[in-house]
N, C-alpha and C positions, 0 to 999 in steps of 0.2 A: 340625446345628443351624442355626438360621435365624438371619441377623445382624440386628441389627436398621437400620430406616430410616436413614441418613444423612439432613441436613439439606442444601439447595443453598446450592452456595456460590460468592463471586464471581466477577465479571468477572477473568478474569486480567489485569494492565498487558502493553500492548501491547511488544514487540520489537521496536527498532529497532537492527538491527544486532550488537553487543555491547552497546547498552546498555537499561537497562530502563527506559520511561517509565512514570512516578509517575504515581498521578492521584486526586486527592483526590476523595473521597465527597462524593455531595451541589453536586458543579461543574459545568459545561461542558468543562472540559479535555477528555473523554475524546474529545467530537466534533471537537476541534481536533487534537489529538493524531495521531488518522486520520487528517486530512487533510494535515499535515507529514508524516505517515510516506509516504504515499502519492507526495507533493511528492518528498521526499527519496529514493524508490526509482525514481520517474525518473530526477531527476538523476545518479542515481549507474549506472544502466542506460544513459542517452546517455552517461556519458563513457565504458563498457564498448564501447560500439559506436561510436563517434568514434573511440576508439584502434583497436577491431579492424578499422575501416574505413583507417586510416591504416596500418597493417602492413599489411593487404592490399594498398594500392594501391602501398607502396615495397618489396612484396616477402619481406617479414620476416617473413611470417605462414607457419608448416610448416603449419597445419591449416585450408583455408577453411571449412571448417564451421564456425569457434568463430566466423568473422564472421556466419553465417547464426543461431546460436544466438543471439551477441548480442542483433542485429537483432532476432527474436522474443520474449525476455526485453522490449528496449524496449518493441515492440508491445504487450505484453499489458501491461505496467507502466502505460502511455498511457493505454490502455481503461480498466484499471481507473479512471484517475482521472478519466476522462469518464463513468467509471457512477456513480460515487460524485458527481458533480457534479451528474448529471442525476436521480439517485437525492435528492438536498438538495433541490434544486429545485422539484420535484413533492411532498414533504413540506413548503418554503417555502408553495408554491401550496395545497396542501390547509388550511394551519392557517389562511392567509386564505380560505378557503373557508368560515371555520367563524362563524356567526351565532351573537353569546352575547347 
């Protein structure tokens, strides 16, 4: 038997962490929201790599690849927030582009 169509359905709130941010219909939250998540997976990515850099250098670290892992985790965490930036930006740029 053939099911029938589901309807689409929403944006799921985005995950940060353990916890789950809200975002009310109909706001700008959700574009904000990205961008603290984004904020906040840095920071929390340099302090992974700050510490796995400091075990490394005093010694304390059994595995140096978790500092090269780190390391990468930041990198890509970085980017992403400079694609997302530059990604706004060129949407900023296009809407003053627009002759109404």
């Amino acid at each position: 038997m053939i099911s029938p169509i589901e309807g689409l359905k929403g944006i799921q709130p985005i995950a940060a962490g353990e916890e789950n941010v809200r975002i009310a219909e109909g706001t700008g939250d959700m574009f904000s929201a990205i961008f603290r998540n984004a904020i906040q997976n840095v920071k929390e990515t340099d302090a992974e790599k700050t510490q796995a850099e400091y075990l490394l250098s005093t010694g304390q670290l059994d595995n140096p690849s978790s500092m090269m892992i780190a390391l990468s985790k930041y990198q890509t965490s970085v980017d992403l927030l400079v694609q997302l930036r530059n990604k706004a930006q060129d949407a900023y740029s296009e809407l003053m582009r627009i002759n109404l």
